[in-house]
C-alpha positions in Angstrom: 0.0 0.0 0.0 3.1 2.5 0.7 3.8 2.0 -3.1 0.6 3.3 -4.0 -1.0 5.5 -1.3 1.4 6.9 0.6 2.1 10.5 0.5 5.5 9.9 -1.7 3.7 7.6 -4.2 1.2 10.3 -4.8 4.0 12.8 -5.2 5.3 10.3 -7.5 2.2 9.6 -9.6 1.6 13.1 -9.9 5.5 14.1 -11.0 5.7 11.9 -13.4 2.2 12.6 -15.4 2.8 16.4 -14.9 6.0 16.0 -16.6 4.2 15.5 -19.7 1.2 17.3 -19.9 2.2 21.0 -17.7 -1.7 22.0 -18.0 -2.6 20.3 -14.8 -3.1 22.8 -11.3 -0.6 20.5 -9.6 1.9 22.3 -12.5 0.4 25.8 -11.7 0.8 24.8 -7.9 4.6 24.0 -8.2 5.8 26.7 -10.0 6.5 25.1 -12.7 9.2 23.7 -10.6 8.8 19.5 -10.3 11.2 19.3 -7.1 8.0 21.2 -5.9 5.1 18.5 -6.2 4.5 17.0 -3.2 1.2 14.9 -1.7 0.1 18.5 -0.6 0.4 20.5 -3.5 -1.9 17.1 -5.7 -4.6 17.8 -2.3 -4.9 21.6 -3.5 -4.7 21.0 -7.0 -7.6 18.2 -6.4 -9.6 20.5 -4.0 -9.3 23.2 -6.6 -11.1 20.7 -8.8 -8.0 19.7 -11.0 -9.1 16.1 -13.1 -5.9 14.6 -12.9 -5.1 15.2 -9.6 -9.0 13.8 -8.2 -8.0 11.0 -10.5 -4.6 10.7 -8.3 -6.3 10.3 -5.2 -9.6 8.3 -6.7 -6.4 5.3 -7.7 -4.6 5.7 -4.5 -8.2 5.2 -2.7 -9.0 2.5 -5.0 -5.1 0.8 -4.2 -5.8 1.4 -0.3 -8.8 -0.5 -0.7 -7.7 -3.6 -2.1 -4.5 -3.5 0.1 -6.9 -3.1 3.3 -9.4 -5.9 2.1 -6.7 -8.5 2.2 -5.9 -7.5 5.6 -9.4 -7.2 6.5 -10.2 -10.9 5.4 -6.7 -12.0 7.3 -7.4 -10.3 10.7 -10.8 -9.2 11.1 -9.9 -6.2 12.6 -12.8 -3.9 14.4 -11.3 -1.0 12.8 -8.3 0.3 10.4 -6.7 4.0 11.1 -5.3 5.6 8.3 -2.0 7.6 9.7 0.1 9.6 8.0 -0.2 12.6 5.5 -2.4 11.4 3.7 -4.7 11.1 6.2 -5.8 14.8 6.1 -7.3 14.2 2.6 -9.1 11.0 3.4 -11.6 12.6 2.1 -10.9 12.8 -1.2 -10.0 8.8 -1.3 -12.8 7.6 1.2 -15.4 6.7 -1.3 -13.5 4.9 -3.6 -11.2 2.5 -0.6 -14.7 2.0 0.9 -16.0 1.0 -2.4 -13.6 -1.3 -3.0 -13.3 -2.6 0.0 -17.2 -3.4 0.1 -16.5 -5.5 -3.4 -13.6 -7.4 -2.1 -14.7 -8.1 1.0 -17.0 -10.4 2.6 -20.3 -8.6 3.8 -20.1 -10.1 7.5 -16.2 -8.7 8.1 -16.7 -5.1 6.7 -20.2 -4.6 7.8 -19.2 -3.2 11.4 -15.6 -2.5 11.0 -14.4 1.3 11.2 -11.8 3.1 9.3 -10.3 6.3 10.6 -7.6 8.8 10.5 -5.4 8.9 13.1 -6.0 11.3 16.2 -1.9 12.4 15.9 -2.0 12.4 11.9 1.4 12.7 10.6 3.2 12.7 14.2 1.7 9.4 15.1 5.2 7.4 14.3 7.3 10.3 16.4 4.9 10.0 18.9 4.9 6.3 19.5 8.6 6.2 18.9 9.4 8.6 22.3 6.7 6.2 23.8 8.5 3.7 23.6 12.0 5.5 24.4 10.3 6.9 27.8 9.1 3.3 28.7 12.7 2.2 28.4 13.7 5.0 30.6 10.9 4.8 33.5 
């Protein structure tokens, strides 16, 4: 899933389909400058209504999906949390993971589980990570 959904991949995606077509907002966004395009500059460009870039985050919902329906149908988890940058433009990728995940997986696992960002966001891993240094230390 970090190949396709994270916030680098969408970066990615997004660099190299700019590269060749430069009418997209996620050009306009960057300057002009490609060393510019991040996962943040594709959210504005998509929440300024830019095709290409909702198209970027409809495939990196629709990847998420499939990735978390495996895991669903392994673990039958009560709920998945979706960390990280992304995670501030979940909605923009909701409907299409949820989607998918409803088509690949079976009714009785995904009926009551949740999916939600998580309550750090992007300071989730730095946050666990001096968790666990303090626990050492106490």
């Amino acid at each position: 899933m970090q190949a396709y959904a994270s916030g680098t991949a969408i970066a990615q995606i997004a660099l190299e389909n700019v590269a060749y077509l430069r009418t997209s907002r996620i050009w306009e966004l960057s300057g002009g400058n490609v060393d510019r395009i991040d996962c943040l500059t594709v959210e504005k460009a998509a929440r300024a209504s830019d095709k290409l870039a909702a198209e970027i985050w409809r495939q990196a919902g629709e990847r998420l999906g499939h990735g978390i329906s495996v895991l669903l149908q392994l673990f039958d988890p009560e709920a998945v949390i979706i960390g990280g940058g992304v995670s501030k433009a979940m909605d923009l990728f909701r409907e299409p993971m949820e989607r998918v995940i409803r088509e690949h997986t079976y009714e009785l696992i995904s009926k009551n589980m949740r999916i939600v960002p998580a309550e750090l966001g992007q300071d989730a891993g730095v946050v666990g990570a001096a968790m666990i240094a303090l626990r050492d230390i106490i």
